[in-house]
C-alpha positions, 0 to 999 in steps of 0.5 A, spaced: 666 462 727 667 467 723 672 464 717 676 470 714 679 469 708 687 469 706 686 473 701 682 480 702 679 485 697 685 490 696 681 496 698 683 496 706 688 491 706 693 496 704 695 503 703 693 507 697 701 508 695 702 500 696 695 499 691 698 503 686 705 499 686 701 495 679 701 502 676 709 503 676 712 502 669 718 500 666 723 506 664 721 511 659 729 512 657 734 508 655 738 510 660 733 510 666 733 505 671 728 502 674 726 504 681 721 503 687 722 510 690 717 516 690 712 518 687 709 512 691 710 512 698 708 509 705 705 512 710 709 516 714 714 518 709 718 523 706 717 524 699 722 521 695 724 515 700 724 509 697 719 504 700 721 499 705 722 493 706 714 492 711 717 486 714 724 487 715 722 488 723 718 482 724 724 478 727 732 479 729 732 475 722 729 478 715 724 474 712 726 470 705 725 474 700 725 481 696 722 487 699 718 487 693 715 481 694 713 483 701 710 489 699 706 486 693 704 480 699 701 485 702 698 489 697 694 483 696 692 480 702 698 474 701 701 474 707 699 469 711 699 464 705 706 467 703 709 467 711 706 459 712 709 458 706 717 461 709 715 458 715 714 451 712 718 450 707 723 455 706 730 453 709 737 457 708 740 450 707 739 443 704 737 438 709 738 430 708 733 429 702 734 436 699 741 433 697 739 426 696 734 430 690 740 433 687 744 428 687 740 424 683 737 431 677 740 430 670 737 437 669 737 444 672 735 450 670 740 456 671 738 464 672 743 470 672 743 477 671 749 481 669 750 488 674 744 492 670 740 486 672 739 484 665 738 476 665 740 469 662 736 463 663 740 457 662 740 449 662 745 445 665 744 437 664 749 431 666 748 423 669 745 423 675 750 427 680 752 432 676 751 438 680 755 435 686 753 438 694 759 440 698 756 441 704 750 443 707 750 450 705 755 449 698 754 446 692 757 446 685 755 444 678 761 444 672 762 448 666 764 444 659 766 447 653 761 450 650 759 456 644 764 460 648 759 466 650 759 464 657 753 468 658 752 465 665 759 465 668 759 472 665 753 474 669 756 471 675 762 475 674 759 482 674 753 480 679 753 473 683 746 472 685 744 465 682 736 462 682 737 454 680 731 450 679 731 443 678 724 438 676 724 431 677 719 430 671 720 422 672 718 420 678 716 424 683 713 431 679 717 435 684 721 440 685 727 444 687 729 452 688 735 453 690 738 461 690 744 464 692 751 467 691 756 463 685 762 464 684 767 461 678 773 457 681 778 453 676 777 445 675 784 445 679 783 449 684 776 447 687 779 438 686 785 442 691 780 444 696 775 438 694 778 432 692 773 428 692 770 431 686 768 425 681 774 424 676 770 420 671 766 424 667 760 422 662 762 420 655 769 423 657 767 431 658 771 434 662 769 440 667 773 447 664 771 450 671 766 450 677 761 453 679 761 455 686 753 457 689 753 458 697 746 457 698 741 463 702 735 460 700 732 452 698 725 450 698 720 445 694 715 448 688 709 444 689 707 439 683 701 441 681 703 443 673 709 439 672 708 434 667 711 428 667 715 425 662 718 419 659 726 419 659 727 416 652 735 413 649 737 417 644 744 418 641 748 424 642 755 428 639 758 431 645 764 435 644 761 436 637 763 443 633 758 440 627 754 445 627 747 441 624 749 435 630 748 441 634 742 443 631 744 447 625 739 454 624 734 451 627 730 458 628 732 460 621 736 466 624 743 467 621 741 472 616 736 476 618 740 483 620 741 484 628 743 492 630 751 490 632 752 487 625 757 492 621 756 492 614 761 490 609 766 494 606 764 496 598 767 491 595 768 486 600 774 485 606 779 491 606 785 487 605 
């Protein structure tokens, strides 16, 4: 028997307008926003449509995943590793270990995007149990007194789309995407819907806010470059404003000159 191979030589496998997918840039103005339209096209369509999505119209559901995903699977001849994998391992929910591997994280890392679609990658981190799930499609993390950027619970005001990615790094070198829509709920107004919520916090921190994430899509990212590592005790300053407990200048990066500075007035402050 024959073995055809998942992946396929892109020549024949897909359109020369998906081919040429790889060739489209970034904007070539400040003002220019990135977009999947013409001059590449699908067969059969107009000039100046945008591309479709080519498996929206496999089922009465859509399959995970953006539309340029799917066109790149296809593009490069991954649909049949990528649909296994939807297939297996992607759910729109958290099953029974699901939640138990969240309830037991100490870290997570947190991406968001303001509404142009620039991003923010942070990391949230507590005792085991800090993110806390709500239910089968809802779970929640806190937000402490930080540097009081907010860049996250910025983002999420202007665009809720969340991607959260926690790793056991310990254990059993594994990990968990979770992606969905936050939105920002106050302390007391989420304890009045969940009273439940924890009211003892490690070291006494207490939780300014939430953040609320309604789950779309939960699934595994496999093992096979997660280093592990040794959790070792260290003493830390929570709730400090020192700013060499907090790591000081670290990267050397408060003199250099950055374009949002004003300068000064000749002679110093305008009184």
């Amino acid at each position: 028997m024959r073995v055809i191979p998942d992946h396929l030589p892109p020549t024949g496998t897909a359109d020369a307008a998906l081919l040429a997918l790889e060739l489209s840039g970034p904007p070539t103005t400040p003002n220019e926003s990135w977009q999947l339209t013409a001059p590449i096209q699908q067969r059969g369509q107009e000039p100046d449509a945008p591309l479709s999505d080519p498996f929206v119209e496999d089922g009465p559901v859509p399959l995970p995943g953006s539309a340029g995903e799917h066109l790149l699977q296809r593009a490069y001849g991954t649909e049949k590793r990528a649909r296994k994998f939807y297939d297996d391992q992607v759910l729109d929910h958290l099953n029974p270990l699901m939640k138990e591997f969240i309830g037991r994280m100490e870290i997570a890392f947190v991406a968001t995007s303001d509404r142009r679609g620039a991003c923010d990658s942070s990391l949230r981190a507590g005792p085991a149990g800090f993110m806390e799930v709500l239910d089968d499609r809802h779970l929640c993390y806190p937000e402490y007194r930080g540097n009081g950027v907010l860049a996250s619970l910025g983002n999420i005001s202007e665009n809720p789309h969340i991607g959260i990615l926690l790793v056991d790094f310990v254990t059993d070198l594994i990990g968990l995407h979770v992606n969905g829509k936050a939105r920002i709920a106050e302390d007391a107004d989420l304890r009045a819907i969940h009273p439940a919520l924890p009211a003892e916090f490690d070291r006494g921190r207490t939780p300014e806010r939430w953040v609320v994430v309604q789950i779309e899509e939960a699934y595994i990212h496999c093992r096979k470059h997660i280093p592990r590592m040794v959790p070792m005790l260290r003493q830390r300053t929570w709730g400090t404003d020192d700013v060499k407990r907090k790591g000081g200048d670290y990267f050397e990066s408060k003199g250099m000159p950055r374009p949002w500075h004003r300068p000064e007035p000749v002679g110093g402050h305008d009184s």
